[in-house]
N, C-alpha and C positions, 0 to 999 in steps of 0.2 A: 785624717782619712787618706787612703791611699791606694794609688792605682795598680795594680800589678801586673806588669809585662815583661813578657816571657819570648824569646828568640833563640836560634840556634845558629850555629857557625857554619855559613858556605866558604867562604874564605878566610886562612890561617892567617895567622901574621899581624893582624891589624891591632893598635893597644884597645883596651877594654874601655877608655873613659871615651876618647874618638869615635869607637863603633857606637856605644849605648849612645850619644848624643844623635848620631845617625840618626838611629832605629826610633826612637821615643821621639813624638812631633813635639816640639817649643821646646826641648829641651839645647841650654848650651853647654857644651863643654865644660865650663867652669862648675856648674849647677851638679852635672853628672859628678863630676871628681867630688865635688860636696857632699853627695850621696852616698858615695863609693868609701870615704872617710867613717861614715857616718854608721858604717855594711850596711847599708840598704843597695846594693848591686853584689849577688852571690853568681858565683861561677861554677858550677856541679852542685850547689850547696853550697859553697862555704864563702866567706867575704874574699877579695882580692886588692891588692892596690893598684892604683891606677895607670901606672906602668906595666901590668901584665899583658903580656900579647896571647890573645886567641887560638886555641887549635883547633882544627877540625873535628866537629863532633861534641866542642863547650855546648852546655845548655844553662845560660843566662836567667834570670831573672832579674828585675830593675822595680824597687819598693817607691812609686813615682806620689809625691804628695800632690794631694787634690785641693785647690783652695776650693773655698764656698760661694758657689754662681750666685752672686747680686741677683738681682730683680729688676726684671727688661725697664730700661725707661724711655719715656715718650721724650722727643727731642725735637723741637722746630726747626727743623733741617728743610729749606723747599726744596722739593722733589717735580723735575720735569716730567710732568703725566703725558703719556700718548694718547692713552685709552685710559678712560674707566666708568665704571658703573656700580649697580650695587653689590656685583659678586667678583668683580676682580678688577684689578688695576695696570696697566703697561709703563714701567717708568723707564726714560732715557737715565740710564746710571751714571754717571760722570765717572772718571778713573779718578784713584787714589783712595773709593767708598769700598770699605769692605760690604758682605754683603748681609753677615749676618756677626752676632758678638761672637768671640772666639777668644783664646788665648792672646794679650796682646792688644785685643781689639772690643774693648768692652762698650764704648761708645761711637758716636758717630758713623752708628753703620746704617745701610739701607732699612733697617729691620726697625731703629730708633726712628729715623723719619716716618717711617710709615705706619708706624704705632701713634703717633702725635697726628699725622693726616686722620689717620681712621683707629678713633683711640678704641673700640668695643672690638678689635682686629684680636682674638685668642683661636690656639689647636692645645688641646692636651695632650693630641700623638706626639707633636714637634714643638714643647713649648720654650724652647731655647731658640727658635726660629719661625714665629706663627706668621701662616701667608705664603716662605717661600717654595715654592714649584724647582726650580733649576737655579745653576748658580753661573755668576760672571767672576774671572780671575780681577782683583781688587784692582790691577793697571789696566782692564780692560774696559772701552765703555761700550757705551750701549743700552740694546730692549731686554728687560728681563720683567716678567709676567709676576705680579703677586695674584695672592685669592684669597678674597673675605673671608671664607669661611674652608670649613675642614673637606667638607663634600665636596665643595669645588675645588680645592687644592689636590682631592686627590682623583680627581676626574683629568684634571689636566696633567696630570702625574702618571696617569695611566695611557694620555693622549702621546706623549712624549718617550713613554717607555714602546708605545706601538708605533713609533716614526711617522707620526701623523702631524705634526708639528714642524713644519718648514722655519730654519735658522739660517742666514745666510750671513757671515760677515766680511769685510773688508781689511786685507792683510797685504803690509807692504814687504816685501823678502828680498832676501841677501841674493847677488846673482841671476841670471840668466835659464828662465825657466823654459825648457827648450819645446815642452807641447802645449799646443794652446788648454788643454782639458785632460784632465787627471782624476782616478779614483786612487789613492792610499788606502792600502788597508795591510795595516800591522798591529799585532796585539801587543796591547799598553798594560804595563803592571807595574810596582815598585820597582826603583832602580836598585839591584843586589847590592851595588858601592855608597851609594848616597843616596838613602834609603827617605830622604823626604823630598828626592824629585821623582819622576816619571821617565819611563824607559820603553824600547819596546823590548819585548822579552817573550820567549817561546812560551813561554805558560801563562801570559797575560790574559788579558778580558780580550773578546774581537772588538774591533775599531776600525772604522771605515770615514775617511774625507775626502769631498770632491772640489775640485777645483775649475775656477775658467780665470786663463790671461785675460786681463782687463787691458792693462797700458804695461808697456817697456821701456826701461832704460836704460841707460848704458852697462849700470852696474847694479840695478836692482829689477824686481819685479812687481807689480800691482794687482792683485788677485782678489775674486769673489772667491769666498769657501763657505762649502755646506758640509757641515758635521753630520753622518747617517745617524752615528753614536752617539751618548751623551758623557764623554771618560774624562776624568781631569784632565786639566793642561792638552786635551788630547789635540787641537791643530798646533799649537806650537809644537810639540813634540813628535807629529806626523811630518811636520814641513824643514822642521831641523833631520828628520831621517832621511828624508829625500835630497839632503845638502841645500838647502834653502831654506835658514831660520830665519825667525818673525824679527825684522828691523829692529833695534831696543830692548830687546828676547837678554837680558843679561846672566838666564839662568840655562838657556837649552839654546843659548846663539852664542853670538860673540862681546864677550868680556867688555872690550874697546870698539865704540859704536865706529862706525862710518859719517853716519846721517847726525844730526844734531837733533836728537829727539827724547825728555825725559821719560819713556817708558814703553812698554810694547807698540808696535804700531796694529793694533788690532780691535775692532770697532766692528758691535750687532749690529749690523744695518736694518735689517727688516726679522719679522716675526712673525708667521701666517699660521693660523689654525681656528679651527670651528669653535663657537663659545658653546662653551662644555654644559648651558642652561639655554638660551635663546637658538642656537644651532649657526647662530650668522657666521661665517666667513670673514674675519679679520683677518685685512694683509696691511700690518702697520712697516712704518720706515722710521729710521733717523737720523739725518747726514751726518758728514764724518765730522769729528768735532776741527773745532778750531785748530789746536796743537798740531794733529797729523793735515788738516789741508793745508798746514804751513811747509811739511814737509813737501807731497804733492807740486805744489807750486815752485819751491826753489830746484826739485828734481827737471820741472820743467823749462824753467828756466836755463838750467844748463843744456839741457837737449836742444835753444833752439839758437 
């Protein structure tokens, strides 16, 4: 079985195995040329070899094979509870958990834990992902909200798409952020060159983040951000626009860190919103993990 995706050419020039690896998410290089051998990558119709470079105006097709999605398992993973009850649950996510199975990422994600905490946890809408509401980037930790059940997943879903849902996290960045309080607002959409990150781009989604100077130092900065929007990657890629990417950011910062830190420095602090059944007022927290108050502290040290 096979997926079929289909794209056309903004920019000439680039070879056909390069770009199609681009465009098509999990795909490598190596995999596309395999395909390309194979003609399953036509260019106006017809097969090409993998040396061929793009003009303006190709209309691609890529014949992308589908494996066959296993069957979610329950996995004994402890999971740090914030909150929970019998309709939803708030977990501190540790970095390095994907959050749901994916290409790649078939086990050991949020979604396997918490299938084994709350094994009767099913959505038919989403059942490659039953329970989750919103998503945290896989180096990111933090609160991220699951929901027992479908009605409650999609109460909260509809809480969040109305900005009624206060997210607040803690981001250490490159540089000298010159106002204490900031709104960003640039539209985020695929990046036309490398087309499995995020950019901002004239014909994006709208995206808005706001920011407050927390602490300063010489050579970085320590910032509360609140996301208005809910856009992939969107505060790394709002705070890389502004010339100040996320510490550890090795995909939209810099390559070669500064700081000695294995991964983004960016951590959900808090999570507030009405329970979507009860109506109470949760304003949950969860300090910055270990790893980055590592950082924090040797910043401080040199400042004093």
């Amino acid at each position: 079985m096979s997926k079929v995706i289909e794209f056309g050419v903004q920019v000439p020039g680039e070879r056909i195995d390069r770009l199609a690896s681009e465009q098509v998410a999990g795909a490598s290089r190596a995999a596309v040329q395999k395909l390309i051998r194979a003609g399953l990558v036509l260019v106006n119709g017809a097969p090409v070899k993998a040396n061929y470079r793009v003009r303006a105006g190709d209309q691609i097709i890529v014949y992308w094979p589908q494996e066959e999605t296993a069957p979610l398992q329950a996995e004994p993973i402890p999971l740090d509870l914030v909150y929970e009850d019998e309709y939803l649950a708030v977990v501190n996510k540790p970095a390095g958990m994907v959050v749901h199975p994916a290409c790649g990422h078939q086990a050991g994600t949020l979604v396997n834990a918490v299938l084994s905490h709350a094994p009767d946890l099913s959505d038919e809408e989403q059942p490659d992902r039953p329970g989750i509401v919103h998503r945290l980037d896989k180096d990111t930790s933090g609160l991220i909200v699951v929901a027992k059940n479908p009605t409650v997943r999609a109460a909260l879903q509809r809480a969040f798409q109305a900005r009624t849902v206060k997210k607040l996290y803690r981001a250490l960045v490159e540089g000298q952020v010159s106002v204490g309080h900031g709104l960003i607002t640039a539209r985020l959409g695929r990046d036309p060159q490398r087309r499995k990150q995020i950019a901002v781009v004239a014909g994006g989604r709208p995206a808005e983040t706001e920011y407050w100077v927390l602490e300063r130092f010489a050579r970085h900065t320590y910032l509360e951000v609140q996301p208005h929007t809910g856009r992939t990657h969107q505060i790394r890629v709002h705070l890389a626009y502004i010339g100040h990417p996320v510490v550890g950011d090795r995909v939209y910062g810099y390559r070669k860190q500064r700081v000695a830190v294995e991964r983004q420095f960016l951590h959900a602090a808090r999570l507030a919103f009405h329970h979507p059944v009860t109506g109470e007022f949760l304003d949950l927290s969860a300090p910055l993990p270990d790893d980055l108050q590592r950082v924090l502290d040797e910043l401080r040290k040199e400042e004093d």
